[in-house]
TIBAFI-203076 format. One record per residue (C-alpha): residue number from 1; chain; x, y, z. Coordinates in nm, 3 decimals, always signed. Each point is the difference from the previous one (the first is absolute). Example, Ala and Ser with C-alpha at 12.3 -4.5 7.8 and 13.67 -1.06 7.14 Angstrom:
% TIBAFI-203076
 pos unit      c1      c2      c3
   1    A  +1.230  -0.450  +0.780
   2    A  +0.137  +0.344  -0.066
END
This chain:
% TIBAFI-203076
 pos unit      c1      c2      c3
   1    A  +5.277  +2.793  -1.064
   2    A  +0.005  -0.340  +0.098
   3    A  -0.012  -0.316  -0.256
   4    A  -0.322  -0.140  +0.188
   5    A  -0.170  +0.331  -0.008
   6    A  +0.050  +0.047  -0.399
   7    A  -0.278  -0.199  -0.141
   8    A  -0.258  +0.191  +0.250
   9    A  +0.170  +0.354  -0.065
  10    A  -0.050  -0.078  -0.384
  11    A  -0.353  -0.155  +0.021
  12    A  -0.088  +0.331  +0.145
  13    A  +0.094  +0.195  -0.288
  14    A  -0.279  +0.058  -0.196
  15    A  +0.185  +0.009  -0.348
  16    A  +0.209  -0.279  -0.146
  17    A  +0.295  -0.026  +0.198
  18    A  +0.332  -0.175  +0.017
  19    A  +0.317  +0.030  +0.231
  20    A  +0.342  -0.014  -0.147
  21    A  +0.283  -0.103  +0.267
  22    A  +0.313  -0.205  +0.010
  23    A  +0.178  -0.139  -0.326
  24    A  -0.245  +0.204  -0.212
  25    A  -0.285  -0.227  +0.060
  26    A  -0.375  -0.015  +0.118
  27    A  -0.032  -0.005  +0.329
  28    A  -0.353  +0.031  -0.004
  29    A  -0.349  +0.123  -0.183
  30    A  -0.351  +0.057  +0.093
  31    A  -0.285  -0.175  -0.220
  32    A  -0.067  +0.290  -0.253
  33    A  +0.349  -0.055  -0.111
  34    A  +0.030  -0.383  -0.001
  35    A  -0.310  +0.093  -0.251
  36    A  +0.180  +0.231  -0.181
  37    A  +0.372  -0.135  -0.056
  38    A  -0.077  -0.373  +0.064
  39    A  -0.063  -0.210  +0.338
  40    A  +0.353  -0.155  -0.022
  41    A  +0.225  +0.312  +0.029
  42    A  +0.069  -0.030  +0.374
  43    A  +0.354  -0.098  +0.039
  44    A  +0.101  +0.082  -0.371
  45    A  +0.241  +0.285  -0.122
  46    A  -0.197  +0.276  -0.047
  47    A  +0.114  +0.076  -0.390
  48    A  -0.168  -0.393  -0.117
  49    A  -0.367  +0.162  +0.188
  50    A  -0.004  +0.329  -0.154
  51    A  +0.178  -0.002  -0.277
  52    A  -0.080  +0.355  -0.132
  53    A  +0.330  +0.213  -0.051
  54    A  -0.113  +0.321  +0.147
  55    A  -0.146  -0.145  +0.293
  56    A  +0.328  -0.257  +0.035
  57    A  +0.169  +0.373  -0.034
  58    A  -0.211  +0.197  +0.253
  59    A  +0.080  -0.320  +0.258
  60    A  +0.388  -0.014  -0.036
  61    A  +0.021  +0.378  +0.027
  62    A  -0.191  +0.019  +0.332
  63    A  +0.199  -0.335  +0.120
  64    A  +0.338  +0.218  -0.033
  65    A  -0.151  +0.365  +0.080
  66    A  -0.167  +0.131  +0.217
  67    A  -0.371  +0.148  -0.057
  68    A  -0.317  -0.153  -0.208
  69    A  -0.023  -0.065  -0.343
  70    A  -0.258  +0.011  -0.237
  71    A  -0.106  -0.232  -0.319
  72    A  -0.269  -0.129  -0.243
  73    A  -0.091  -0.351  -0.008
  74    A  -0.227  -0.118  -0.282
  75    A  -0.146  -0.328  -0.018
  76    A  -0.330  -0.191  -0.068
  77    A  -0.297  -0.162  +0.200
  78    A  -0.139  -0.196  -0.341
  79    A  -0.285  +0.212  -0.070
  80    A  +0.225  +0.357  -0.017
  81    A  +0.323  +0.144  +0.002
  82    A  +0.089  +0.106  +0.355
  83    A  +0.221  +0.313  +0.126
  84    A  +0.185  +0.038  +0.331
  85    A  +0.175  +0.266  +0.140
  86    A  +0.280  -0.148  +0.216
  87    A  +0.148  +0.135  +0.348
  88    A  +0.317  -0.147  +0.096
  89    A  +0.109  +0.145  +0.374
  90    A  +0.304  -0.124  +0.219
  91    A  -0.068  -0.196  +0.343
  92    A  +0.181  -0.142  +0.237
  93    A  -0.059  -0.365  +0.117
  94    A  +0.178  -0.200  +0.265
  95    A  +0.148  -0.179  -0.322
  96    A  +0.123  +0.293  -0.118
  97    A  -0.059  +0.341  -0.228
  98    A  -0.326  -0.156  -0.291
  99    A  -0.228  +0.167  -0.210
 100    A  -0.374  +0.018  +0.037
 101    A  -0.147  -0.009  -0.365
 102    A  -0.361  +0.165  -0.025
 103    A  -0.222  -0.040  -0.303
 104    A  -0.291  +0.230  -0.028
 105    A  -0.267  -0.063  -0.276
 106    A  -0.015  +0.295  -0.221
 107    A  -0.194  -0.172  -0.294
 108    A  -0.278  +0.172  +0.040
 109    A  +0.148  +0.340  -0.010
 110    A  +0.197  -0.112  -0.305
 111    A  -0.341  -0.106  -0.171
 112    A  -0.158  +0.346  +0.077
 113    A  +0.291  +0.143  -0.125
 114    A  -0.029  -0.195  -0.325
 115    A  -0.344  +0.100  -0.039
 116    A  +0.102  +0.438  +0.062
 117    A  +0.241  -0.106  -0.274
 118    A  -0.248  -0.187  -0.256
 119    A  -0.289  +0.296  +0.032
 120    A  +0.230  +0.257  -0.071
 121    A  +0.144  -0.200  -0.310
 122    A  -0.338  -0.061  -0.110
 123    A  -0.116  +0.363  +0.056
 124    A  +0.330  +0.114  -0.180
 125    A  -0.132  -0.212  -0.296
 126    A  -0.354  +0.091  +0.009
 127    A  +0.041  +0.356  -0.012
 128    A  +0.317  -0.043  -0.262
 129    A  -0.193  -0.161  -0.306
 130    A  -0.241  +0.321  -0.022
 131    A  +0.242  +0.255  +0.110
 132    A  +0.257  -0.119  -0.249
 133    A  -0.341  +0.029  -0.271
 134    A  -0.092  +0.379  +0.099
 135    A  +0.310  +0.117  -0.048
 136    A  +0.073  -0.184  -0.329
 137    A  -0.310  +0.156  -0.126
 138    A  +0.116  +0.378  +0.161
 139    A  +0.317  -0.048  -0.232
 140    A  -0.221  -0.087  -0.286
 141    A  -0.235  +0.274  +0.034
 142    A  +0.273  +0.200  +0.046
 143    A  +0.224  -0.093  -0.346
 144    A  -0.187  -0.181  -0.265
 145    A  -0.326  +0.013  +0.104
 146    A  +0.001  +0.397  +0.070
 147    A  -0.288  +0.129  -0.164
 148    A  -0.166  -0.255  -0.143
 149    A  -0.393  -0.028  +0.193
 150    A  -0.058  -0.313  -0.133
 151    A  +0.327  -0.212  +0.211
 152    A  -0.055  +0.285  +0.248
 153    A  -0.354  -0.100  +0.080
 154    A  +0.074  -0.391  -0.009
 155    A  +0.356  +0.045  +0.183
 156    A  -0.193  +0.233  +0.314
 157    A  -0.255  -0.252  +0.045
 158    A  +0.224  -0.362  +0.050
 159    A  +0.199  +0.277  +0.227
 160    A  -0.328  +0.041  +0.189
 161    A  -0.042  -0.396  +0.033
 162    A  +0.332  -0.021  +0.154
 163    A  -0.021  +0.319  +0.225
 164    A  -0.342  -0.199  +0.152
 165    A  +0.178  -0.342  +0.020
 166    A  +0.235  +0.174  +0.197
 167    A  -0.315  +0.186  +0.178
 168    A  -0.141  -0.349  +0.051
 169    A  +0.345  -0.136  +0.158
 170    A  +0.057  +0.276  +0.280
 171    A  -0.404  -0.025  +0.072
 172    A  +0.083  -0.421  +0.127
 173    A  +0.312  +0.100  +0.125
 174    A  -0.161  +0.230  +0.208
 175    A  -0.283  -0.184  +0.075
 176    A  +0.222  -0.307  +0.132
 177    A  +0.228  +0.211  +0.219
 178    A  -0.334  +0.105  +0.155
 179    A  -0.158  -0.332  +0.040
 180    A  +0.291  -0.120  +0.171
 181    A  +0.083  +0.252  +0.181
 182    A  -0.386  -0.060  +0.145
 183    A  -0.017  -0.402  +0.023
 184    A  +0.017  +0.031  +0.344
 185    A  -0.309  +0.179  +0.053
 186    A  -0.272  -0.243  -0.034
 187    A  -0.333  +0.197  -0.156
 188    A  -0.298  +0.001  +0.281
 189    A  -0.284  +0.208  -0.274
 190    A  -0.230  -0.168  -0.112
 191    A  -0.089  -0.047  -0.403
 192    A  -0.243  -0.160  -0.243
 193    A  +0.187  -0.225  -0.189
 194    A  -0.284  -0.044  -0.224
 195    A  -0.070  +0.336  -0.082
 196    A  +0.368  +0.109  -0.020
 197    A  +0.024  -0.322  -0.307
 198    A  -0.335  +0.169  -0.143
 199    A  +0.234  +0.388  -0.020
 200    A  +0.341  -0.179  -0.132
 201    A  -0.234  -0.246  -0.235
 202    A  -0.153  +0.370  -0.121
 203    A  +0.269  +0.226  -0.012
 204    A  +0.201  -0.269  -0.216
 205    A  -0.261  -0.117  -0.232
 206    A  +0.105  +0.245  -0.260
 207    A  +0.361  -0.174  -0.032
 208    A  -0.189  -0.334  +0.001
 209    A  -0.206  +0.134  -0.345
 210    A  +0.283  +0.135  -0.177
 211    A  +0.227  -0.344  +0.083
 212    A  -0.356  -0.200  -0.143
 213    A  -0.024  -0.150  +0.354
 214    A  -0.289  -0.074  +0.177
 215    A  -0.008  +0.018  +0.403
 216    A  -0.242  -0.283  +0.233
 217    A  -0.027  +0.090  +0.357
 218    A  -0.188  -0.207  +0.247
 219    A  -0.102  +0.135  +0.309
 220    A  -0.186  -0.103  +0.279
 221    A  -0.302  +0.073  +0.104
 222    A  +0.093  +0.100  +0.319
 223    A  +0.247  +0.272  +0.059
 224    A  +0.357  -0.092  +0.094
 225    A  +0.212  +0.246  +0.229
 226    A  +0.330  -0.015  +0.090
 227    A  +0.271  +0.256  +0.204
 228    A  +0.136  +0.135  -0.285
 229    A  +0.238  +0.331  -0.158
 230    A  -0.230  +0.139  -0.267
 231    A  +0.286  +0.081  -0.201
 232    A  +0.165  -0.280  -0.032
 233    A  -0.261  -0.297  -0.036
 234    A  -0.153  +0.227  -0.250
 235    A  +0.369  -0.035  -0.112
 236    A  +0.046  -0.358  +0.011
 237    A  -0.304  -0.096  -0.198
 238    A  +0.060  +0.265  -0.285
 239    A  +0.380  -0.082  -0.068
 240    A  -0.147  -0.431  +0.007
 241    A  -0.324  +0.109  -0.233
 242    A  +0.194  +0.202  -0.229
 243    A  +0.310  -0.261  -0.006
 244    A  -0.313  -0.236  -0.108
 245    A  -0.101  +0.170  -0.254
 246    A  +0.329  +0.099  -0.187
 247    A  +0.133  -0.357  +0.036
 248    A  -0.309  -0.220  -0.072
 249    A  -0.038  +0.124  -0.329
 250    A  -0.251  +0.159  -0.233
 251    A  -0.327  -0.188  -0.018
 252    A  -0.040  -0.122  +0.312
 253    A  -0.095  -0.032  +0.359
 254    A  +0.140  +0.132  +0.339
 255    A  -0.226  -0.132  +0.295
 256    A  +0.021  +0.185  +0.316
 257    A  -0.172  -0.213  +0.260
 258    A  -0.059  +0.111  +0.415
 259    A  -0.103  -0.317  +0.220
 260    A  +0.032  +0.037  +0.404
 261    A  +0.113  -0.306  +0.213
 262    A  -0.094  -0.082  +0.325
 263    A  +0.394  -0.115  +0.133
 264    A  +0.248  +0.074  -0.246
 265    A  +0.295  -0.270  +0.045
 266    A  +0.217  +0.209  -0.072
 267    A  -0.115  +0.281  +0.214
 268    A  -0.156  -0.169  +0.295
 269    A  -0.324  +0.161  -0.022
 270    A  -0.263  +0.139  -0.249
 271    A  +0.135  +0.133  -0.319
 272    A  -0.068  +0.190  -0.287
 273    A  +0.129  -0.178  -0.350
 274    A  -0.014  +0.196  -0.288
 275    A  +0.124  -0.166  -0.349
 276    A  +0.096  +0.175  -0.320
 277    A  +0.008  -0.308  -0.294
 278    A  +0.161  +0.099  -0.347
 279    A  -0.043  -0.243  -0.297
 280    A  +0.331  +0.092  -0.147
 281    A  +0.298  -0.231  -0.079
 282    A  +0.091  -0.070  +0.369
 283    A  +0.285  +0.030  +0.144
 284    A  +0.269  -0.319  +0.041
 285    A  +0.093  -0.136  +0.363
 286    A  +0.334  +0.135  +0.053
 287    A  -0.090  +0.347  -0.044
 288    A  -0.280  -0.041  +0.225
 289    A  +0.226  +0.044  +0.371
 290    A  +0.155  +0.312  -0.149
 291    A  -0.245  +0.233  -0.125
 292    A  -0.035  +0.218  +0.273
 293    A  +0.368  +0.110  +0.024
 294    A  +0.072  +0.318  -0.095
 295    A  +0.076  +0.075  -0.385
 296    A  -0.040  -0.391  -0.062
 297    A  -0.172  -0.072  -0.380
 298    A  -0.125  -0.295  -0.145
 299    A  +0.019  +0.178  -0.318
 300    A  +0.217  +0.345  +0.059
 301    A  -0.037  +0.117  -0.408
 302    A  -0.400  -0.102  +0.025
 303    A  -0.051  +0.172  +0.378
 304    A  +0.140  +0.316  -0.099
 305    A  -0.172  +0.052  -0.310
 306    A  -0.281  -0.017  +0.231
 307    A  +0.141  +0.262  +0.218
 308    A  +0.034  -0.239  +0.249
 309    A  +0.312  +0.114  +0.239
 310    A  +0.043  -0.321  +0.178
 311    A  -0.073  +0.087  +0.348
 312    A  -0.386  -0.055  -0.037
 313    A  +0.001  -0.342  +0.231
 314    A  +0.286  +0.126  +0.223
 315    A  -0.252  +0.270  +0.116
 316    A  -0.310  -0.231  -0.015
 317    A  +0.188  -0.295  +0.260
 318    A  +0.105  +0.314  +0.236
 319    A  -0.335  +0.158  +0.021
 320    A  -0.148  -0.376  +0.080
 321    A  +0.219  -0.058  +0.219
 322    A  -0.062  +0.301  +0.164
 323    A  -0.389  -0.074  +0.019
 324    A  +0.129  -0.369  +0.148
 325    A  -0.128  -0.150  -0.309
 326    A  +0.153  -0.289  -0.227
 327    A  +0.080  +0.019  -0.386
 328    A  -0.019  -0.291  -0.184
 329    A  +0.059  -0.051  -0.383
 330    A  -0.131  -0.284  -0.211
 331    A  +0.112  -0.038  -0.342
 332    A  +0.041  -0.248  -0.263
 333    A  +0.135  +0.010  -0.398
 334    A  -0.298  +0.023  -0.217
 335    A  -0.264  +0.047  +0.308
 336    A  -0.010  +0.361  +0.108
 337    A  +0.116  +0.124  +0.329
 338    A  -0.173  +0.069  +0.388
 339    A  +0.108  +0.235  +0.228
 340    A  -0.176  -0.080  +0.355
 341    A  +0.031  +0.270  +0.242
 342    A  -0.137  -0.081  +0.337
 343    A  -0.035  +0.257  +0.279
 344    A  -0.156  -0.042  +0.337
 345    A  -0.341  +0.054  +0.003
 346    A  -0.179  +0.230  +0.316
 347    A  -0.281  -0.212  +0.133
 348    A  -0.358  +0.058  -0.132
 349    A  -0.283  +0.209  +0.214
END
């Protein structure tokens, strides 16, 4: 390798790249790495660019043996911590033997890694707190408790309560692994948005009376269809009605409202906007981006006294998102809450 061919060899490289040669300095890099490690480097020692021990390591080892070496570089593009996995291979150049540095963005497998690592925790936790209650109340029934009905009957049914919060928590789990595992697939069949809001507004009226709620829907005259899983609208609206209703608090109002629009911004044609209003205590700003990750809480104590297993949202964004819809959240302290879902809208015959 020639010194006038470097800078094109390494500006073909699709990853960061630099070329160690002579005297232990830079003999050259491509743009992705004058990004990375600093647009000054060229020329420099190597050990004042990089700086990182194991990667200073990796590079001295594969400057005195033969074969290719392997390292982590971790660093920082301002808005997130950044991973590398480093290659450092031996060449030959007509200065001499160098070292040809590649840096290959691994971030994002780090982040998804991070995430596998979070959901289990949080699972772990979940299914700990009434698992660790069931058996406390086994041992009781067991010893003190034995034969007396009275903390028999009131022991077996909190055990119930937890058995179906745990019920409740493999039901989403499930229920997410399938939506995601069928994001992909856009629906094509189509449904009557209207009517399906009539059935959930029905079928859930009876939690709505015991919580001292009352439910508003506005619908259209005209009927509203849109390609559409069944399942998992019907799904969608229930877990945002019912959220409504055990949130807002007794004595009040949760307004369901369906309007159509001719060109959605936001979908770049006709749409389908449905809008489920609490008059609750709102919810404050910085929770707002974060609600639909899985097993986030505004409240954890208050949400699972509700039976609420924190993966509610999580399922609702992946099922819109599925349908090619948007979910948008509007909430203030003191002024209630709006979930807007809009979903594209089949044209009208």
């Amino acid at each position: 390798m020639e010194q006038s061919t470097i800078p094109a060899l390494l500006q073909a490289i699709p990853l960061p790249s630099v070329l160690i040669g002579r005297g232990e300095r830079i003999l050259g890099a491509n743009e992705a790495a004058l990004t990375l490690l600093g647009k000054g480097i060229v020329g420099r020692h190597f050990i004042t660019a990089i700086r990182q021990p194991n990667v200073l390591d990796a590079i001295e080892t594969t400057l005195r043996e033969r074969g290719q070496r392997k390292a982590r570089y971790l660093g920082s593009d301002g808005d997130q911590d950044t991973t590398f996995d480093v290659t450092c291979s031996k060449v030959q150049t007509d200065l001499g033997t160098g070292v040809l540095v590649c840096f290959e963005d691994v971030t994002h497998l780090e982040k998804a890694g991070q995430m596998r690592r979070d959901f289990v925790a949080n699972v772990s936790h979940e299914l700990r707190t009434p698992l660790t209650a069931l058996m406390g109340f086994i041992e009781t029934l067991q010893g003190p408790a034995k034969g007396d009905p009275a903390a028999t009957e009131r022991f077996l049914g909190i055990m119930a309560g937890e058995a179906a919060r745990m019920e409740r928590l493999v039901q989403d789990l499930l229920s997410l692994s399938r939506v995601e595992a069928d994001e992909r697939v856009r629906p094509t069949e189509p449904l009557d948005l209207g009517a399906l809001l009539k059935s959930v507004v029905h079928s859930i009226r009876p939690l709505a009376e015991e919580a001292s709620v009352e439910i508003a829907m506005t619908l259209p005259e005209e009927g509203v269809t849109i390609p559409a899983d069944d399942d998992q609208v019907r799904q969608v609206f229930t877990n945002l009605i019912e959220n409504a209703i055990k949130y807002g608090g007794a004595d009040k109002t949760v307004h369901v409202t369906l309007r159509t629009q001719d060109h959605a911004p936001s979908l770049r044609g006709p749409g389908a906007v449905v809008e489920v209003r609490d008059e609750g205590p709102g919810i404050d700003a910085i929770h707002i981006p974060r609600l639909t990750e899985r097993f986030y809480r505004v409240d954890s104590h208050r949400s699972r006294e509700m039976g609420g297993t924190g993966l509610g949202l999580a399922i609702v964004k992946h099922i819109v998102s599925r349908h090619r819809g948007r979910l948008r959240i509007e909430s203030e302290p003191g002024q209630g809450s709006t979930f807007r879902v809009i979903l594209p809208r089949l044209p009208q015959t």
